[in-house]
N, C-alpha and C positions, 0 to 999 in steps of 0.2 A: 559700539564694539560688539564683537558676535564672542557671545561665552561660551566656555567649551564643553563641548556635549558630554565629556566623560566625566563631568562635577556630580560629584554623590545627589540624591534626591533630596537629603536632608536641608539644602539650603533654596529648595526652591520657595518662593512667597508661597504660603498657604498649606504647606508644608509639614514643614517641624519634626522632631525626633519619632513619636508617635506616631502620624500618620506614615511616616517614609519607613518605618519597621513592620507596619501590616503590607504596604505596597511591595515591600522585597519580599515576606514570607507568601502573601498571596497570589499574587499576577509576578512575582521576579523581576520588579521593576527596581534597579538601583541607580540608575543613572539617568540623567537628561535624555540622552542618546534611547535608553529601554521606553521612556515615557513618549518621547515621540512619536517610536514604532511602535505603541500601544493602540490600535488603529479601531474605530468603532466598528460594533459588530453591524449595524443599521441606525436608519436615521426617521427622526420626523421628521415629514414636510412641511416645514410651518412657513414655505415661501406662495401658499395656496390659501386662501380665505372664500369662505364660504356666506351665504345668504341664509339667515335660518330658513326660506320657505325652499332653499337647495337641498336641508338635510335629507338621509337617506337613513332609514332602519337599520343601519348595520352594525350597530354598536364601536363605529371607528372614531378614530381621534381627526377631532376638525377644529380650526379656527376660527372664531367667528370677531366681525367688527359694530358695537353695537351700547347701548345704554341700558343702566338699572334706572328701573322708574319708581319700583317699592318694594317695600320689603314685609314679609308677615310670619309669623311663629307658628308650626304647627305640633299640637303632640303628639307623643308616638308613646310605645310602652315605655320606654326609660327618658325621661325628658323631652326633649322637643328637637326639632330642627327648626333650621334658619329657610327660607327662601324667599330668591329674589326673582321680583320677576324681570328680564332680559328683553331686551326691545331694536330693530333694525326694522328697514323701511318694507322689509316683507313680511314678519309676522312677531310671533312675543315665543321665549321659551324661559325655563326656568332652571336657576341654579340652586342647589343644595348643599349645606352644611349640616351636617350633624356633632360638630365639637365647633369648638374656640365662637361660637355664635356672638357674644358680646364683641368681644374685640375686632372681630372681620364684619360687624357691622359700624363700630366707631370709624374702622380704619375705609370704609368706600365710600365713596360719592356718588350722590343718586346723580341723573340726568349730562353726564361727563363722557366722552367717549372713551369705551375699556377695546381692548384684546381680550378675549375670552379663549380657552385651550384646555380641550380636554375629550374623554370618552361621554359618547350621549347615550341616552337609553328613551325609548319611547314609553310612555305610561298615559292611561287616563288620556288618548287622545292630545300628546303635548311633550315635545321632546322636552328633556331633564341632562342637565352636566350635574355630578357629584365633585364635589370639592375640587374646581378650574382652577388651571392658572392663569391667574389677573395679571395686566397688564396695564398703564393709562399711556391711550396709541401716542402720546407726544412721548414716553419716555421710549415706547415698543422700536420706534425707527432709529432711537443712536444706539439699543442693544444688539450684539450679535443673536438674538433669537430668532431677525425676521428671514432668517436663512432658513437652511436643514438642519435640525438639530442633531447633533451626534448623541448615539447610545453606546456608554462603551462597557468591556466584560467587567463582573462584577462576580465576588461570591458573597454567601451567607454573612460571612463574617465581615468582609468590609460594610456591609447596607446595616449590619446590625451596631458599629461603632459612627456611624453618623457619616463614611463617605458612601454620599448618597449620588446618583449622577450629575446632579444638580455641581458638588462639589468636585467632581471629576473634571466637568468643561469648568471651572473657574481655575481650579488648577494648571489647565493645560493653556490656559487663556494667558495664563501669568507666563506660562513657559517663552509664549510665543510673543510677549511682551517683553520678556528679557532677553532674551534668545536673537531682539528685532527682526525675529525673520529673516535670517543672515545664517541660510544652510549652503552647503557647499554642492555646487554641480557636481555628480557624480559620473554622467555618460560624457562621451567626447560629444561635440559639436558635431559631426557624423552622423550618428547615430540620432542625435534628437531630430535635424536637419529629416533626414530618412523615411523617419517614422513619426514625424511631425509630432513630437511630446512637448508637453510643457513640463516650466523649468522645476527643477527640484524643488526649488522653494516653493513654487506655488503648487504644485503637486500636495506637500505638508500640510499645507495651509488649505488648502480647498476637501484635504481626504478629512478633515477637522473638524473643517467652516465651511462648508461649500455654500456659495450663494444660490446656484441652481443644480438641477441633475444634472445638465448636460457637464458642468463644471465636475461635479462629483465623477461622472464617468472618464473624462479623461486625466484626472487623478489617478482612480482608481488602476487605470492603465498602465498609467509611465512608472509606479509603483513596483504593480505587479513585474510588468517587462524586467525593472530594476533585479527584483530580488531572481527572477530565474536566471538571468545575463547574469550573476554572481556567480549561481553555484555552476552553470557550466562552465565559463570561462575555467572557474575551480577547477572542475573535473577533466576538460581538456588539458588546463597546463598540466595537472598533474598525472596524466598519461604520456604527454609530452617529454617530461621530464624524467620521468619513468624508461621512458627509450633510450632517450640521450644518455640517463647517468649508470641503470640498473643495467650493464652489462650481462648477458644471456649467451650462453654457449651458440655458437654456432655449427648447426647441422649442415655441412658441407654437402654431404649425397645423399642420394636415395639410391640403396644400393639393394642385396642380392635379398634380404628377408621381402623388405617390401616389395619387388619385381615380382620375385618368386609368388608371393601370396596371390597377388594382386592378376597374374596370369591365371597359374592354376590353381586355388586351393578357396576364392570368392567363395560361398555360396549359394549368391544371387549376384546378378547385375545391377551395380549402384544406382541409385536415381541422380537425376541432374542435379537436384539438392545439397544429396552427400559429397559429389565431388565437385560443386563449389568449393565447399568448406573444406575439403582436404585440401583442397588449392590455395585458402587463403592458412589454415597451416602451415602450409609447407612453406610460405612465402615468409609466414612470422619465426621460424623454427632456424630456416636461410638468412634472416637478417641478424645481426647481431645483438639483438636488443631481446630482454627477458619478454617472451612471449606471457601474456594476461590477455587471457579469451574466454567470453561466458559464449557455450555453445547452448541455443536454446533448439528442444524439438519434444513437438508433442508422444506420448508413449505411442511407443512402439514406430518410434519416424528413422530408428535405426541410426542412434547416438554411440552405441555400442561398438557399433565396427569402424566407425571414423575415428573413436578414440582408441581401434587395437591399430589399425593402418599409424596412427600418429608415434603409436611407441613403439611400431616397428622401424619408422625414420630414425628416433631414439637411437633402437638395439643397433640401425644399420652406422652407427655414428660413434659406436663402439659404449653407450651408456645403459643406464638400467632407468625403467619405468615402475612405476604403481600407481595403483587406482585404489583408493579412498569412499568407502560405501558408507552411510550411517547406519546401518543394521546389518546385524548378522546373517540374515535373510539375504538381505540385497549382495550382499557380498559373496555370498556363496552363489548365489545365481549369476553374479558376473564369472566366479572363477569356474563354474561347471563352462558355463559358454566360453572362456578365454581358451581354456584346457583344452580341449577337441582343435580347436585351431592351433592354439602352439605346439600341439605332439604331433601336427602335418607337417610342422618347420622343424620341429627340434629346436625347441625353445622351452628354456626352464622356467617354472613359473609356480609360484606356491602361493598360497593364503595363510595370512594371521588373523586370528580374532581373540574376542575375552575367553572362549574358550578351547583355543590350541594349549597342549601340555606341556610340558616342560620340556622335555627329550625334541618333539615339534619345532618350540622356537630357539631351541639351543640349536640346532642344524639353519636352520633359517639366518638368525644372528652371522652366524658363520659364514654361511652361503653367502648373503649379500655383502660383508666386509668384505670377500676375497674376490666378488665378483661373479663367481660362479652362477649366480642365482642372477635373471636377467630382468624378469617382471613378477610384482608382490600385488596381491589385492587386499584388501582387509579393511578394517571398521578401526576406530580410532586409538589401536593398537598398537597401529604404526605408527602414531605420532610419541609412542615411550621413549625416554631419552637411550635406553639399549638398542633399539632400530636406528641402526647404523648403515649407511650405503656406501661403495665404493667410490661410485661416482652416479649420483641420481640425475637424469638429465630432463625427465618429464614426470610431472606429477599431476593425478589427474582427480579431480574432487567431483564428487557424483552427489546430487540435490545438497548444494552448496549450500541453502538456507537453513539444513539445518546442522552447519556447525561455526560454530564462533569465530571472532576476528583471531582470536588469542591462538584457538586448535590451527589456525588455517596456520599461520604465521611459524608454527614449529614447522613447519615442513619445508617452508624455505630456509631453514637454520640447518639444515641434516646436509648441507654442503657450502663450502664455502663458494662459489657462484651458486644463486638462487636455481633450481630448477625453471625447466617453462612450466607456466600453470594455464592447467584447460580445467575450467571446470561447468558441467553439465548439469541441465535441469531443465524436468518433466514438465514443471510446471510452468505454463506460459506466462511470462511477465507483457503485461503490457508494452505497448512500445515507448510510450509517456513516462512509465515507470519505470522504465529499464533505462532510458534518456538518465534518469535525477537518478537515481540508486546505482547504476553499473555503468556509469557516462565512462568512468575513468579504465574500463575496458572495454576491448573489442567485442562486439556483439558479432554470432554464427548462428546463425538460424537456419533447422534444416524443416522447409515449408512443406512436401510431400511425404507419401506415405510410400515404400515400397510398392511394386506390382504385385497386383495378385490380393491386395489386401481389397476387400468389403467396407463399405462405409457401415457400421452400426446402426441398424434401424432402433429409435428411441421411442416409445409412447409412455403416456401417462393415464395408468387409470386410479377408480375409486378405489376402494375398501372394497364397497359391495360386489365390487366383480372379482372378487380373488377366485370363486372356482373356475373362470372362463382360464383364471393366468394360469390357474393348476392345470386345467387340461393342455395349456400351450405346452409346457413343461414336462408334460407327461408322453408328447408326440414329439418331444426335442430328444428327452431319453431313451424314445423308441429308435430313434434313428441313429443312437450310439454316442449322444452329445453330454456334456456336464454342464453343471448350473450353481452357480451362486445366488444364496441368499442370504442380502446383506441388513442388518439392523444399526441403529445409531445407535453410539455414545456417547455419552455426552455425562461428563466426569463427578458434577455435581451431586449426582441421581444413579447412581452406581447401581443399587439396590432394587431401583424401577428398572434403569435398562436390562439387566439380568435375569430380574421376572417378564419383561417384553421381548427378553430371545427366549428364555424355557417356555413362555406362553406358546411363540411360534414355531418353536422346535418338536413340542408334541402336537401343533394342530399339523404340521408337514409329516412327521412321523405317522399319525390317523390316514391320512390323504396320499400317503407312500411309502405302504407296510413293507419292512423285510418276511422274507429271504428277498422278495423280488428288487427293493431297493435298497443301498447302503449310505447314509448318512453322515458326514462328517461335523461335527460340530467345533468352533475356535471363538475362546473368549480372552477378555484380557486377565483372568483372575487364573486361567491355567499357569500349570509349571511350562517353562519355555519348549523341556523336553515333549511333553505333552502334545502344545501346538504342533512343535515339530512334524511330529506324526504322525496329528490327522493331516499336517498339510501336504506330507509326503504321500500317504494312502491315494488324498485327492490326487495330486498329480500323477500316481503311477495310474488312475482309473482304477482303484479300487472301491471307490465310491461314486455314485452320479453327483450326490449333493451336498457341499458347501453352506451350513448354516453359520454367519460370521459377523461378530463385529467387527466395525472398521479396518481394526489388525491386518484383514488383507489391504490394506490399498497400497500397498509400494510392495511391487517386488514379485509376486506369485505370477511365473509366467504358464499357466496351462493351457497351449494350444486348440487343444478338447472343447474349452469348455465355449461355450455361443451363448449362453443367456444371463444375465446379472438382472436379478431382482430388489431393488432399493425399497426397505420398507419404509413406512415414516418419512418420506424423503424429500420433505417438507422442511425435517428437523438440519437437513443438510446446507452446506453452501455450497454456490457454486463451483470451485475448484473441485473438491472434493467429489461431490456427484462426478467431473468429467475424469477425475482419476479413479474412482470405481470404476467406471464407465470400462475405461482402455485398459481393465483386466480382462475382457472380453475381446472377440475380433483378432486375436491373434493368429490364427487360421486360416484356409484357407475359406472358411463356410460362413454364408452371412452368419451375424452375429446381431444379439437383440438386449436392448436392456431398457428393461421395463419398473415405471415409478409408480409406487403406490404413495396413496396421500389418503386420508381425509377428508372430506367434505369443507369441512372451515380452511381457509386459507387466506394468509394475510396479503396483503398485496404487494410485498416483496417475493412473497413464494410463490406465487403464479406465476412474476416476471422468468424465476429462476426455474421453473419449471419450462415454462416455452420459450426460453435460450435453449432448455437440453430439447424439447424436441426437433428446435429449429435447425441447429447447427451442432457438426461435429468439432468446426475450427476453434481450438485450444487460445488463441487469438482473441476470438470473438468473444469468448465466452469470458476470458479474462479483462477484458474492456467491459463486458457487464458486470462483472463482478466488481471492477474499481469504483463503476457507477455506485453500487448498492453498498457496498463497504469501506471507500474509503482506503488512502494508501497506508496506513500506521496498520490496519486488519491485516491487510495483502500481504507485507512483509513478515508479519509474526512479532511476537513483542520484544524480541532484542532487538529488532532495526526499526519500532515501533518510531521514536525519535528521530525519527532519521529524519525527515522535512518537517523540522521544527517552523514551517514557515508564517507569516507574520501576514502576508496578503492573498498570495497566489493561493489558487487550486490548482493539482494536479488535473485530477481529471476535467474541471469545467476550463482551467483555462488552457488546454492542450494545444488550440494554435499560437497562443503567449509563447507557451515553453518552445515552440518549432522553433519560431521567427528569434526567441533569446537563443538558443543555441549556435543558427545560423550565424549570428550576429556575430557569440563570442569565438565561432572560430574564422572566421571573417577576421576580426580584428587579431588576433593569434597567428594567424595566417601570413598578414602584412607585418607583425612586428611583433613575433613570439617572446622578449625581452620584456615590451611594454615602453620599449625606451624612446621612442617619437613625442614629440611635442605634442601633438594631438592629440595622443591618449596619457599625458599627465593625468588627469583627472582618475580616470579607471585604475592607473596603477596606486595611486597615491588611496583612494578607496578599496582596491585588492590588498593593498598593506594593512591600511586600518583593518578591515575586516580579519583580516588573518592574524592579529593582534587583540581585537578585543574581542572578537567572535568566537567561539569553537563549534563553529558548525559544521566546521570543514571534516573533522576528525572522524567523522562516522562510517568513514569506507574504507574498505580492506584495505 
């Protein structure tokens, strides 16, 4: 009989109250089902035996097959050790004890064939094993040892209560004793047929037990496949579903705002890029179904006017828009640039933030209840339960990541049909990552740069040549240009980074005296009013030079300025570094940004250094950065959780997740219900999971 996976742990053999209370509070193992999928992290090879005259110097773990011929006592400072000497038809080595010496001499047999297993070390001309694991080869061939051995995760505290790995594979040995290996196929017959996997069960059993690598590998496969084909299948139905039931106003025309604009009032000719993406808007805006689109575009790829053309389909459809900035900065920067174009159309449009006054959003309040007021920008002001719309038809979230499920979710409550939602971000998600985290919307990617723009020339020098970059900077400012110079933060060391901007603030102030230069300085310890200031001075050009921590990286659009100097920018990552970066280059004049480092460098920071000088693509650099950090960093730590997953990698196994996704909407494709004979199996495991799983829950 197959016992059911969801039986508490407490009753499995070997078990008991005690250990089954550390396995839930350590690894969150409560169930048969959790212990299964408790998968090792690596394995010994103990399907390989060696010759002692084969061993190598390397201090690795070998098996040898072979005889004790004697045994002798040697002292040392505290007592003695035990050794034996070790014997096969190539040469002699020797093993060592230094405790239980009495007993693990009554307990072997000289001249008897053992398994020997263990780390060697060479000394005195004569490889040495320290405290082996013995074996006598008649019992070694009916244990599962002579396979791969599984290592599974472990903390402090379980090795220190006596479950040791040794007691892990017996536990899991019992499981699969009781259990008889009687798991249930989870893929249809299709799909394994396709992709020629083996069956679930032995998948279990070989990711455990494997008798060879090759066996190990194509475990490790049908596994992985499994768990990505989960969450997609996940994430398509529930975009699917999403259409069919999430009812979305529909924008009938595109009528006189948008014509109007779109004739006379552009201020560039779009790239082939932009109007894709309004095409595929317009098409989501035209169907009945609550449009959900993450538009991705590297800064400055001109997100900004796709998202004013989109809420002008809105306005032409008789509704109201707003756009949703997370800082106050950024929000004013969108409503400076929205303003100049809506007073071409005659179109109303205001901003709220934390600090509009009172009189401010008593008019506001007002305006949007009755209509009057057509488009609102602002920081997360608007989501107050008094921001009231008459009828809000599009709603537009700007660097999505950094606001919660819970903030996003008021904004569909401000009408009873959900607004459409677009929401944009700078930062480029990988493609792999944007698959598993945003599967369940539409992806807009606008891959060019406007005309006219310059690619960023990027170098990287030392320390030692700071005055070569001061004279570069000094022939930028002759030519009318502005400069940033930027230093890390980094939150810990508050008190260091503060003295390594004033250190740099008065060596630039020596090196570029007023009257002839003007200097802005922005920290995080200023008053907001403060920043403000010098950030405005900077952009009117009443200063050449920007001395700054990070504070600038979202949002300061100054045309002017062509150079971004990175100090330390070693201490950086790579996102960051290419969002520094695309504060520059906004002009029409090449544009330069230049990394300083230090000599030591670790060898992540070299790689992350010749990505920035290699490439501009936001793309690229985010596909390095998932390399070097991993997808739980990328996201930030509220969506850190998010691929809690058990086998797969995102990033190494990123043709896994193609080929899983294909699959799941393949299958979604032919029978979006589930309800064909064929795919019993997947729906009946889409149930379960969706029942005892909650891994589903982590997306908007």
């Amino acid at each position: 009989m197959s016992s059911n996976l969801q039986t508490p742990i407490d009753y499995l053999k070997g078990v008991g109250p005690n250990r089954a209370e550390l396995l839930r509070k350590e690894l969150g193992i409560h169930t048969y089902q959790d212990l299964i999928n408790l998968f090792p992290n690596r394995y010994l090879d103990r399907t390989q035996y060696y010759k002692i005259g084969q061993l190598q110097r390397n201090n690795s773990e070998v098996q040898v097959i072979g005889k004790i011929i004697g045994f002798k006592e040697v002292a040392q400072k505290r007592g003695k050790r035990l050794v034996a000497t070790f014997q096969d038809d190539t040469g002699t080595m020797e093993l060592v004890w230094f405790r239980g010496q009495k007993w693990i001499r009554d307990s072997l047999k000289t001249n008897q064939a053992y398994v020997i297993f263990g780390k060697t070390n060479w000394y005195n001309g004569i490889f040495s094993m320290p405290h082996p694991d013995l074996e006598l080869l008649t019992d070694h061939g009916k244990s599962l040892k002579s396979a791969m051995q599984p290592i599974y995760p472990s903390t402090e505290k379980l090795s220190n209560k006596g479950i040791t790995n040794k007691v892990m594979t017996g536990i899991m040995q019992n499981l699969f004793l009781e259990t008889n290996g009687k798991f249930q196929e989870t893929l249809s017959e299709d799909i394994l047929k396709d992709l020629n996997l083996i069956s679930k069960k032995e998948a279990l059993f070989n990711i455990h037990f494997p008798k060879t690598q090759e066996l190990l590998a194509k475990a490790q496969f049908r596994l992985k496949f499994e768990e990505l084909f989960y969450i997609q299948l996940q994430l398509i139905l529930k975009n699917l579903i999403h259409k069919s039931k999430i009812k979305g106003f529909t924008f009938e025309k595109v009528d006189t705002y948008f014509n109007t604009f779109f004739k006379e009032h552009l201020p560039f000719n779009l790239t082939q890029a932009q109007k894709r993406v309004i095409k595929e808007i317009r098409a989501d805006l035209g169907s009945n179904a609550q449009m959900n689109r993450l538009l991705q575009g590297d800064v400055g790829s001109g997100k900004t006017i796709v998202a004013f053309m989109s809420m002008l389909i809105a306005l032409d459809n008789g509704f109201q828009a707003c756009l949703m900035a997370p800082t106050e900065i950024l929000s004013v920067q969108h409503f400076n640039g929205l303003s100049e174009l809506c007073n071409s159309l005659n179109i109303s449009i205001k901003i709220l933030t934390g600090s509009s006054n009172t009189l401010e959003r008593r008019e506001i309040h007002e305006s949007l209840e009755n209509g009057e007021l057509q488009i609102l920008i602002g920081t997360h002001a608007l989501l107050e339960d008094k921001v009231k719309f008459k009828n809000l038809g599009l709603a537009i979230i700007d660097e999505q990541h950094r606001f919660g499920v819970a903030q996003r979710s008021k904004l569909w409550k401000k009408n009873h049909i959900p607004p459409h939602i677009l929401v944009m971000t700078a930062t480029p998600i990988p493609r792999t990552l944007a698959m598993s985290i945003y599967g369940d919307l539409d992806i807009s990617v606008i891959d060019e740069l406007p005309p006219g723009r310059q690619p960023i020339k990027t170098v990287h020098r030392y320390d030692n040549n700071r005055l070569k970059v001061f004279k570069f900077i000094r022939d930028e400012i002759t030519k009318g240009r502005q400069i940033y110079v930027v230093y890390p933060l980094i939150q810990e060391s508050e008190k260091m980074d503060y003295k390594d901007l004033m250190d740099g603030y008065e060596s630039i102030a020596r090196d570029f005296p007023a009257p002839q230069y003007q200097i802005s300085i922005v920290h995080g310890q200023m008053k907001p009013a403060d920043k403000d200031y010098e950030m405005q001075r900077f952009a009117k050009g009443e200063t050449q030079i920007m001395v700054a921590t990070t504070v600038i990286e979202v949002g300061v659009n100054v045309p002017n300025a062509t150079v971004m100097v990175i100090e330390s920018a070693e201490r950086f990552g790579l996102s960051q570094l290419h969002q520094l970066r695309g504060r520059v280059g906004r002009g029409g004049e090449q544009s330069y940004c230049i990394l300083i480092t230090s000599h030591k460098l670790s060898n992540e920071s070299k790689i992350r250094l010749e990505t920035m000088t290699k490439t501009n693509d936001g793309f690229e650099i985010a596909e390095v950065d998932l390399k070097l950090r991993g997808p739980g960093d990328i996201m930030g730590t509220q969506q850190s959780g998010v691929l809690n997953l058990k086998i797969a990698n995102i990033v190494k196994d990123k043709d896994i997740l193609q080929s899983a996704r294909y699959y799941a909407k393949k299958v979604l494709k032919d029978d979006p219900a589930l309800s064909q004979i064929k795919n019993t199996n997947i729906l009946r495991t889409y149930q379960q999971l969706s029942k005892f799983k909650n891994i589903w829950n982590y997306i908007s």
